[in-house]
ROZA-662610 format. One record per residue: residue number from 0; x, y, z of N, C-alpha, C in turn. Coordinates in pm, whole numbers, plus 50000, padded with zeros to 5 digits. Each point is the difference from the previous one (the first is absolute). Layout:
N
nr / n.c1 / n.c2 / n.c3 / ca.c1 / ca.c2 / ca.c3 / c.c1 / c.c2 / c.c3
NUM / X / Y / Z / X / Y / Z / X / Y / Z
...
This chain:
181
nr / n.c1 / n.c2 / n.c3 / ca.c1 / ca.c2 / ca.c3 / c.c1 / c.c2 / c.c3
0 / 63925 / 33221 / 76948 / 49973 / 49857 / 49993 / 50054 / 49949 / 49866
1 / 50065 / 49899 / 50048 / 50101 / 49939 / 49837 / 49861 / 49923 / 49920
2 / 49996 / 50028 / 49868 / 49939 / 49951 / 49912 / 49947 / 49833 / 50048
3 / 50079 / 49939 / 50050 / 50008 / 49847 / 49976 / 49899 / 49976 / 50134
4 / 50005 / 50097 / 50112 / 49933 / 49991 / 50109 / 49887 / 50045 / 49970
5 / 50007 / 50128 / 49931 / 49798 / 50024 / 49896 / 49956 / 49920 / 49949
6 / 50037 / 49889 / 49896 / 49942 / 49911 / 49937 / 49957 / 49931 / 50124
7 / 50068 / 49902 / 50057 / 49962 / 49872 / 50156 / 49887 / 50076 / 50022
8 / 50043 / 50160 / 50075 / 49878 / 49988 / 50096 / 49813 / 50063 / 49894
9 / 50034 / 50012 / 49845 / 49858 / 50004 / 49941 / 49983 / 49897 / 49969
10 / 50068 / 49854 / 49958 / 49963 / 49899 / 49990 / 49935 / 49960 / 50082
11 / 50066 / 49983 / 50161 / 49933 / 49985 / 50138 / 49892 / 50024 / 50032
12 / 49974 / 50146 / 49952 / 49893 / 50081 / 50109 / 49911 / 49979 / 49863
13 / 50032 / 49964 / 49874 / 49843 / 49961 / 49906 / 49984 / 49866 / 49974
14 / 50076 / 49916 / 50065 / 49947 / 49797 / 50015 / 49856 / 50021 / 49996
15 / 49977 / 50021 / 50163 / 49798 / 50014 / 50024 / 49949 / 50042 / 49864
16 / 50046 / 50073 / 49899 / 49876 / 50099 / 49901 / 50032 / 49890 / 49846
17 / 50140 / 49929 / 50036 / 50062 / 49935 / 49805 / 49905 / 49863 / 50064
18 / 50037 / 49952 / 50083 / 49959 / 49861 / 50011 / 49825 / 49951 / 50009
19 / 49916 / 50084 / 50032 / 49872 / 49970 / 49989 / 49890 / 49990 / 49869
20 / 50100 / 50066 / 49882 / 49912 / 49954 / 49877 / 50042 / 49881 / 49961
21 / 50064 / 49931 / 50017 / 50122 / 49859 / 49993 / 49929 / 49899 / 50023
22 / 49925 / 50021 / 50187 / 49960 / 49927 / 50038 / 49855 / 49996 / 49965
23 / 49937 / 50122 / 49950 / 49869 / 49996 / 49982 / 50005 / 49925 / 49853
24 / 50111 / 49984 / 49912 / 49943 / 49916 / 49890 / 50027 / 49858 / 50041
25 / 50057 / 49999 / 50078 / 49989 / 49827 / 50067 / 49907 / 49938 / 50086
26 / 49961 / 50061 / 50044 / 49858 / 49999 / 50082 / 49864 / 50050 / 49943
27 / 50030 / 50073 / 49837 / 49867 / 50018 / 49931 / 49877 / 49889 / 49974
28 / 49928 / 50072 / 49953 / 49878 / 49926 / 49992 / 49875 / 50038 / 50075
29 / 49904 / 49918 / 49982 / 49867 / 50027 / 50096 / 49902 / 50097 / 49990
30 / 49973 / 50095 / 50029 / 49899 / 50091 / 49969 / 50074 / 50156 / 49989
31 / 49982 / 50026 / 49891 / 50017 / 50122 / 49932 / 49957 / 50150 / 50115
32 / 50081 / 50134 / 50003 / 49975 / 50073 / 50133 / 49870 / 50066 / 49914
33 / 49981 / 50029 / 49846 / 49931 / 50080 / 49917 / 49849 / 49890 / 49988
34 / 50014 / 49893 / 50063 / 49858 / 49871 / 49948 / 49954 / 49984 / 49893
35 / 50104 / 50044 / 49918 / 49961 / 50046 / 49838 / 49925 / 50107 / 49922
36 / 50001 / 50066 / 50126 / 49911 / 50119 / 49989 / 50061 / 50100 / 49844
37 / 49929 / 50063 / 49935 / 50058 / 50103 / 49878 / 50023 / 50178 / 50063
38 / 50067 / 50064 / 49897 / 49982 / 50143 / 50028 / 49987 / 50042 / 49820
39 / 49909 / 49995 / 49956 / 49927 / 50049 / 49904 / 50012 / 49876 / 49884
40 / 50102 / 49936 / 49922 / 49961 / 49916 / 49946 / 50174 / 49871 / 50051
41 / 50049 / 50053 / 50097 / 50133 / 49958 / 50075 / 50015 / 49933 / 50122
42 / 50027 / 49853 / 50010 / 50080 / 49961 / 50129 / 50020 / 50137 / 50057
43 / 49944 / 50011 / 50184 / 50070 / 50065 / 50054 / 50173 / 49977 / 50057
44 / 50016 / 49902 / 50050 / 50093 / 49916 / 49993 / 50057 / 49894 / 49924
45 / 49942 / 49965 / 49996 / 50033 / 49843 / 49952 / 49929 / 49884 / 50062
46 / 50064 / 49846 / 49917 / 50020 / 49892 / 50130 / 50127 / 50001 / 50010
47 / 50067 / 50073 / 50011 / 50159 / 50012 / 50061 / 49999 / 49996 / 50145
48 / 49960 / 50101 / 50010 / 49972 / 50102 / 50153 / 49888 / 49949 / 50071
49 / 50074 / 49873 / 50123 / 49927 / 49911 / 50063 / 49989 / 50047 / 50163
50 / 49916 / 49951 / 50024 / 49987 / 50055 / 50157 / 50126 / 49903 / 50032
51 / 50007 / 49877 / 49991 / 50056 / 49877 / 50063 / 50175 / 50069 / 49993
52 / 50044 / 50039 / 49905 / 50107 / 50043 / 49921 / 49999 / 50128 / 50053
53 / 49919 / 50121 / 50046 / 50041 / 50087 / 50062 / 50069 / 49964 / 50157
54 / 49835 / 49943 / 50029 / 50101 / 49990 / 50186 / 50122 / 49922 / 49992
55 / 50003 / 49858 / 49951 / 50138 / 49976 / 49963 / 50137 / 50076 / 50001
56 / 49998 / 50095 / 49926 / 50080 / 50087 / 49932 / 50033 / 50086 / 50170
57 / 49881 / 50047 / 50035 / 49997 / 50104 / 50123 / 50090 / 49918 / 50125
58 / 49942 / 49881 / 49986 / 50045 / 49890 / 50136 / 50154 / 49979 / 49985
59 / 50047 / 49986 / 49872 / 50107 / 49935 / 49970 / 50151 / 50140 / 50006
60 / 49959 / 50135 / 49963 / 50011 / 50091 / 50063 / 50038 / 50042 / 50127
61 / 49901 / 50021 / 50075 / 49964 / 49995 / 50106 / 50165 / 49890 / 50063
62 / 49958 / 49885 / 50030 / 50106 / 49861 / 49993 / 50116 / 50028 / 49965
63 / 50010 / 50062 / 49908 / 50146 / 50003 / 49936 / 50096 / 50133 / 50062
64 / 49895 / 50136 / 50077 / 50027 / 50093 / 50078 / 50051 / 49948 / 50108
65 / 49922 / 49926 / 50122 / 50058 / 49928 / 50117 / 50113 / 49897 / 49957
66 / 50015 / 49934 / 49911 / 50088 / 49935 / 49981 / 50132 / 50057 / 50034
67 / 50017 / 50150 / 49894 / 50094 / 50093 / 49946 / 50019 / 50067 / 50176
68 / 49931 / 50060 / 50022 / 49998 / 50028 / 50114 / 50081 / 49886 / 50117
69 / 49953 / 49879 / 50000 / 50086 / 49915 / 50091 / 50127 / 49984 / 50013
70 / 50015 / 50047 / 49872 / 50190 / 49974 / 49902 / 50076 / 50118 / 50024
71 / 49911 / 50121 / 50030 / 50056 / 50138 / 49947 / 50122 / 50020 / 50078
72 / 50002 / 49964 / 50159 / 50111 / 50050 / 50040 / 50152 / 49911 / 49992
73 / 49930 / 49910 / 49950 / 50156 / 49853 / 49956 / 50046 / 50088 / 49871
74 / 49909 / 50039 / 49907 / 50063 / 50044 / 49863 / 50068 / 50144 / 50021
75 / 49998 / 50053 / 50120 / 50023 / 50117 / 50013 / 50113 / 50011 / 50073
76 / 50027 / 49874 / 50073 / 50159 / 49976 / 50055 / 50068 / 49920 / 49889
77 / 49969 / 49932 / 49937 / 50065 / 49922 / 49865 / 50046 / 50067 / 49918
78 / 49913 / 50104 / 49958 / 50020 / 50088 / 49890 / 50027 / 50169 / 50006
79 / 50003 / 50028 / 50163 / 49970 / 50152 / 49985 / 49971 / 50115 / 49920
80 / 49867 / 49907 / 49957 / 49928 / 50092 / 49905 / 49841 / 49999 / 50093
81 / 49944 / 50120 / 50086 / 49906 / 50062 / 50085 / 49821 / 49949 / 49914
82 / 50010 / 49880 / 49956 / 49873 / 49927 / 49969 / 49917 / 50005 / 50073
83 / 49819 / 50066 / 49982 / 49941 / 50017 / 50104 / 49919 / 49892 / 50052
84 / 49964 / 49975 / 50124 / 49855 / 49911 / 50038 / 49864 / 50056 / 49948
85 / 49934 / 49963 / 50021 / 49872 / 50034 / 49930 / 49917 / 50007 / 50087
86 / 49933 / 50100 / 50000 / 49856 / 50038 / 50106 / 49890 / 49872 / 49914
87 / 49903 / 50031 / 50089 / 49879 / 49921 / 49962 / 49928 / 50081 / 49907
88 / 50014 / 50121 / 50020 / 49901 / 50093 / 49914 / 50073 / 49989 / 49856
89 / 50087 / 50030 / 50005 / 50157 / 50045 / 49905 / 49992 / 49880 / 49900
90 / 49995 / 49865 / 50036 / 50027 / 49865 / 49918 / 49769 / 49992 / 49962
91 / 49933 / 50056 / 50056 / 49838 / 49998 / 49978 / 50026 / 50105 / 49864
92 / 50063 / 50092 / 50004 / 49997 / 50137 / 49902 / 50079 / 49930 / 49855
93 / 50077 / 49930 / 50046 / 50100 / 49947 / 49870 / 49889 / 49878 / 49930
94 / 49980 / 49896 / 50036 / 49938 / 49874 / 49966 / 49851 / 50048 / 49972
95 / 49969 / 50071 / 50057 / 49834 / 50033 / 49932 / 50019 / 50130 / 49889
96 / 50110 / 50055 / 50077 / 50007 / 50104 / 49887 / 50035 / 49954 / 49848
97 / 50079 / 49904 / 49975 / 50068 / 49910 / 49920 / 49867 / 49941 / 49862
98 / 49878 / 49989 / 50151 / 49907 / 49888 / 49967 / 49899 / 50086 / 49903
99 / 49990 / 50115 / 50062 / 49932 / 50083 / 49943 / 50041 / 50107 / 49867
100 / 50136 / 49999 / 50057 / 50028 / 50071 / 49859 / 49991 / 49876 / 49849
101 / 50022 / 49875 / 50026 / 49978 / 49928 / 49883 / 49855 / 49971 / 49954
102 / 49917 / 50018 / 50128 / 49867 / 49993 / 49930 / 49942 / 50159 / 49927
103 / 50055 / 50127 / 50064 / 49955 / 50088 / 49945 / 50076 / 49983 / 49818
104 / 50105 / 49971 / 49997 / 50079 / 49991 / 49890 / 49909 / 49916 / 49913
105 / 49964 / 49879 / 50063 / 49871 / 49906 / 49896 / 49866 / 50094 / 49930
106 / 49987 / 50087 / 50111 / 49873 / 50083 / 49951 / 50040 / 50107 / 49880
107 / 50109 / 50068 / 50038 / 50039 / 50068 / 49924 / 49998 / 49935 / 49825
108 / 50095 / 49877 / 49989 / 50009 / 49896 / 49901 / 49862 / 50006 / 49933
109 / 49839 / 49957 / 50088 / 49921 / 49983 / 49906 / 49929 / 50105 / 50013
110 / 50060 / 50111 / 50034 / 49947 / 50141 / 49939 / 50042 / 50024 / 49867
111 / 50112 / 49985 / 49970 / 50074 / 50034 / 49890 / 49988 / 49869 / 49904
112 / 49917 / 49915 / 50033 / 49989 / 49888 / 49896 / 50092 / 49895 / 49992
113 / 50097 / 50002 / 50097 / 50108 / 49918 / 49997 / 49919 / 49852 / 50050
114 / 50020 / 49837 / 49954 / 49934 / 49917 / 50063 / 50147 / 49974 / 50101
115 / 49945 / 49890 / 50091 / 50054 / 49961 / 50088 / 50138 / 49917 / 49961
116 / 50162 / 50066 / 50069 / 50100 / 49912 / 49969 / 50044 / 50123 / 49858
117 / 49913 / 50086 / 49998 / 50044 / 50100 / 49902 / 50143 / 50091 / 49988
118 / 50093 / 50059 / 49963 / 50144 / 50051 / 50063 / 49890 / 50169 / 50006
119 / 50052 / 50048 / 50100 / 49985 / 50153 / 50013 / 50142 / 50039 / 50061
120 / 50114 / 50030 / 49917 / 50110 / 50063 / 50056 / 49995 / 50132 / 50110
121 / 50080 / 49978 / 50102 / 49993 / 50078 / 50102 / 49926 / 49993 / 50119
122 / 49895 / 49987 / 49910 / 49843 / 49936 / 50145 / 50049 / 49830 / 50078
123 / 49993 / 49958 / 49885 / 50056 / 49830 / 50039 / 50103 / 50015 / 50104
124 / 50088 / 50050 / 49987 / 50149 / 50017 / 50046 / 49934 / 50127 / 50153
125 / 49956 / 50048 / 50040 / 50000 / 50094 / 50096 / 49866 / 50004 / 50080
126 / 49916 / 49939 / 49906 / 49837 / 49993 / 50077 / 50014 / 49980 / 50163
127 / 50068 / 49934 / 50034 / 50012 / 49936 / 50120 / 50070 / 50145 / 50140
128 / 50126 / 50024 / 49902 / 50063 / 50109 / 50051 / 49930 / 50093 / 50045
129 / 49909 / 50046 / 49899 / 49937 / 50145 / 49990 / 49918 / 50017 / 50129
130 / 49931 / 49838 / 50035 / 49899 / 50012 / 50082 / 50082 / 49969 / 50144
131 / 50089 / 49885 / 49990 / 50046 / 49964 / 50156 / 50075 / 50126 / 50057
132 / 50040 / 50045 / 49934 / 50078 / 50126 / 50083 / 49959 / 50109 / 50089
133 / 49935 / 50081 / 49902 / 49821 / 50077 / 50095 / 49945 / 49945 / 50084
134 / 49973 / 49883 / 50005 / 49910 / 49920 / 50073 / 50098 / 49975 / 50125
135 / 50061 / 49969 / 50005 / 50103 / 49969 / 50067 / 50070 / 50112 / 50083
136 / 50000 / 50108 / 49920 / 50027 / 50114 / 50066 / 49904 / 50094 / 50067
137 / 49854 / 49970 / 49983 / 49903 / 50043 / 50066 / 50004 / 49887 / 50106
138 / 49949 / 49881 / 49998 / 50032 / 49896 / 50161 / 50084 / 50009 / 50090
139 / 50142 / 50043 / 49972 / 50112 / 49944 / 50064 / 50134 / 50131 / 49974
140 / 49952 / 50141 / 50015 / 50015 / 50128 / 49937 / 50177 / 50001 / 50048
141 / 50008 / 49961 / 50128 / 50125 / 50013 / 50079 / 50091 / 49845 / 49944
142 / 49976 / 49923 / 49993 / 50068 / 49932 / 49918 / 50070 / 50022 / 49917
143 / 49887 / 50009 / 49870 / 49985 / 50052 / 49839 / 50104 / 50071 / 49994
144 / 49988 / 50109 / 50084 / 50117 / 50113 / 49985 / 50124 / 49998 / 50037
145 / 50033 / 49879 / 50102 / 50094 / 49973 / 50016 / 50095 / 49892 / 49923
146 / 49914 / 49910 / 49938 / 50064 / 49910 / 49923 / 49990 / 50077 / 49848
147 / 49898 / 50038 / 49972 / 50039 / 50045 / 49800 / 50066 / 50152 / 50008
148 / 50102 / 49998 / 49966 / 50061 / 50126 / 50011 / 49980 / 50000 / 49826
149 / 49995 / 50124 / 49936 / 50027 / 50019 / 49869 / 50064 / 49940 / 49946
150 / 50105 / 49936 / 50087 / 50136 / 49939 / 49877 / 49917 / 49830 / 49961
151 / 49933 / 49972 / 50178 / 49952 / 49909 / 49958 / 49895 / 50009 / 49942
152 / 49875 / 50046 / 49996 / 49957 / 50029 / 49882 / 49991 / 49963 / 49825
153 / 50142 / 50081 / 49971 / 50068 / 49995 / 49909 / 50019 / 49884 / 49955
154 / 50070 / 49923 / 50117 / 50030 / 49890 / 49958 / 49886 / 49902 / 49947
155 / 49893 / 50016 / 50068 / 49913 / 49919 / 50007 / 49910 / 50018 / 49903
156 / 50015 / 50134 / 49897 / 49909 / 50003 / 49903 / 50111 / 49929 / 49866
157 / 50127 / 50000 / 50049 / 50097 / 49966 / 49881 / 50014 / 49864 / 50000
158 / 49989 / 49926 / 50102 / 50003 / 49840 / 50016 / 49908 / 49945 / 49992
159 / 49855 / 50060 / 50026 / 49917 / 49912 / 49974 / 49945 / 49986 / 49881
160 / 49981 / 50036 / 49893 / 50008 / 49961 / 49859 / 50092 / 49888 / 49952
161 / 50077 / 50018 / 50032 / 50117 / 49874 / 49973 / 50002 / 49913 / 50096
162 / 49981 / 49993 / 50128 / 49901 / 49853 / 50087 / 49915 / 49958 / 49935
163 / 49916 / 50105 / 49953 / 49864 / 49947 / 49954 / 49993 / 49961 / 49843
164 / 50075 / 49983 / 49918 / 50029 / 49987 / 49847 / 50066 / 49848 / 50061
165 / 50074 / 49981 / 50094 / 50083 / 49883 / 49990 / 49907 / 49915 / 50087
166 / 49960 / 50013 / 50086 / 49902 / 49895 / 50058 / 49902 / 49927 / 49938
167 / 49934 / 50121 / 49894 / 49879 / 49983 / 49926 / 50065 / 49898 / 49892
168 / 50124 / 50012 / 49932 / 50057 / 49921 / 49908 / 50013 / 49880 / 50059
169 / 50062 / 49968 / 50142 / 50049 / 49853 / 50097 / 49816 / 49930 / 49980
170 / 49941 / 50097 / 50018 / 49835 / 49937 / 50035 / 49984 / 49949 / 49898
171 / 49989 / 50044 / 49886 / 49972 / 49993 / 49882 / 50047 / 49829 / 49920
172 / 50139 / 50014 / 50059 / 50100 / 49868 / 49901 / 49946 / 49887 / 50094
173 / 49952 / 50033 / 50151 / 49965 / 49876 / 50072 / 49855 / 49953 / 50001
174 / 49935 / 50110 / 49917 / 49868 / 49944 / 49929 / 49931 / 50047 / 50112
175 / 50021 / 50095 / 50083 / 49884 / 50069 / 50111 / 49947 / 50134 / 49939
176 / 50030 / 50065 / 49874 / 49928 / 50107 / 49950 / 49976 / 49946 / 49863
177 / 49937 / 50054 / 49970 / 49985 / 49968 / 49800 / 50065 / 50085 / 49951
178 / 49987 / 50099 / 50021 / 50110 / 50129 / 49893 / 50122 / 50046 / 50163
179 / 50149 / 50027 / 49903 / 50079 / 50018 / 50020 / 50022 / 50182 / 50115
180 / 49881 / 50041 / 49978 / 50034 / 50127 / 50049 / 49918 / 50027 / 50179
């Protein structure tokens, strides 16, 4: 598989998992998933990490899978590059997985004392990864395995840091994040 066709199809097959923290800060707000609850003298979460802003995030996901899916076989005669459709389970494993790895990443943050909007290099950049993939590959096992091959993979741990450094910067200058990262 030519390089240029690895990148398309990990961009592709991780839309559902990049696009739902995006939407969950645009749809934030409302009641906190932690109720303000502590774990010894610490936010368990935050008020970051909103119920309203999770399902959001999950829905918009979710949405953005069938979408991709509706398109897949036009982009696949356009471009003959083998872009997959998306199961229901497969695009559920990415967008919640997505959802969850950024809230476990929040917990982590005020374990380690970090407040909210804090930089944690590596975590920031992959939280999402770490979790949608497993998850995703436990739901939707025959999929998973057919769309992330190692190379994609690869790709997908090497691009998404740099999606995610440049988005967070676009958010940032348009006044939808407070800090740049």
């Amino acid at each position: 598989m030519a390089i240029l066709e690895t990148i398309v199809i990990a961009f592709w097959a991780m839309l559902p998992a990049y696009v739902p923290n995006n939407a969950a800060v645009l749809a934030g707000g409302g009641r906190p998933i932690d109720g303000g609850r502590t774990w010894g003298d610490k936010r368990m979460l935050g008020d970051g990490k909103t119920w309203r802003g999770t399902a959001a995030g999950i829905v918009t996901g979710l949405a953005l899978a069938g979408f991709l899916s509706l398109f897949a076989g036009e982009v696949r005669s356009a471009t003959g590059v083998d872009v997959p459709e998306f199961t229901l389970l497969a695009a559920l494993g990415l967008a919640a997985g997505a959802m969850l790895g950024d809230i476990l990443a929040s917990f982590l943050k005020r374990r380690t004392g970090r407040q909210r909007g804090a930089m944690f290099p590596g975590l920031d950049q992959l939280d999402f990864v770490v979790v949608s993939l497993p998850l995703t590959a436990l739901l939707a096992s025959e999929w998973f395995f057919d769309v992330f091959t190692w190379e994609v993979i690869a790709v997908v741990v090497i691009l998404t840091p740099i999606l995610h450094v440049a988005t967070n910067m676009i958010a940032y200058k348009l006044g939808l994040k407070n800090e740049p990262w």
